[in-house]
N, C-alpha and C positions, 0 to 999 in steps of 0.2 A: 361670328365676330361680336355679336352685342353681349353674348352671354359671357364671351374673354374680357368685355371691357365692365360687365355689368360684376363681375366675379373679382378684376383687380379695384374699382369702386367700392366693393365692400371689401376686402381686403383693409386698403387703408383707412375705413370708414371704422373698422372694427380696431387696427393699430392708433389711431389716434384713441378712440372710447374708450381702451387698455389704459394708454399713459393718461388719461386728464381722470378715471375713476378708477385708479389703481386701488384705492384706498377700500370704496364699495366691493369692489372683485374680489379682495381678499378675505372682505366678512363674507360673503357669498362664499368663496372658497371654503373659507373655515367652517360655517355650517353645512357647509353640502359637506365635505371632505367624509365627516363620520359617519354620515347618513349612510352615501356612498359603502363608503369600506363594511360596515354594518348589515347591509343587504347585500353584498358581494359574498362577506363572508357567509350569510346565509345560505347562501345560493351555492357555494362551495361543500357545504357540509350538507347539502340536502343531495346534490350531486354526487358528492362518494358515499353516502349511504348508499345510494340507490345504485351503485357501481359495486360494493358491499354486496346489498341481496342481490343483486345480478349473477355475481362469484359463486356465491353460495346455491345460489339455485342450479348453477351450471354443476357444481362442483356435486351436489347431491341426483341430479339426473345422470353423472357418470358414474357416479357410485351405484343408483339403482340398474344402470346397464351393464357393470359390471357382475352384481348382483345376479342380473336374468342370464347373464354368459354361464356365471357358475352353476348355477341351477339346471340350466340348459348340458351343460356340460356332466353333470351328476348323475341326471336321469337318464344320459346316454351310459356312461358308466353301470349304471344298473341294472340297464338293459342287455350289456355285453356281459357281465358279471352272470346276471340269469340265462344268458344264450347259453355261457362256457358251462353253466352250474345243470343245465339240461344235457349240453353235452356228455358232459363228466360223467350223468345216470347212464344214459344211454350207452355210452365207450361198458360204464361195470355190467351193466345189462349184455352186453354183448360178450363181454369175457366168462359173465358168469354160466350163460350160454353154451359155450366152445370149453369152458372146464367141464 
């Protein structure tokens, strides 16, 4: 209860300080305003850079995992290519055999 009554106390403690230094609030306004906006906008463009190389680095480790699929995928291929390529002797080895 005293924090409900100590909160509308300031309340109206801060609505009258508004109306009777309106005039101060609004140089205060106007100089913080740029500052404000200023260091926001900072903080905006330091943030999507950093969201920027985020992409980029996601985007280059799927390319290198794609990469290792291919690779992976290749030296299997060459392996079956050399299986069939042994095959192949042995099948003429064997006909040249039986001719």
């Amino acid at each position: 209860m005293t924090l409900l009554l100590a909160g509308a106390v300031s309340a109206i403690l801060g609505l009258v300080g508004l109306i009777v230094w309106i005039g101060e609030f609004l140089i205060l306004l106007k100089g913080g305003l740029p500052v404000l906006l200023l260091l926001g906008g900072l903080l905006a463009a330091y943030i999507g850079v950093d969201e920027l190389q985020s992409k980029l680095r996601e985007e280059t480790e799927k390319q290198e995992e794609e990469l290792s699929k291919a690779r992976e995928e290749i030296e299997l291929m060459k392996a079956k290519s050399e299986q069939y390529r042994e095959e192949l002797e042995r099948l003429k080895a064997e006909r040249q055999k039986t001719a």
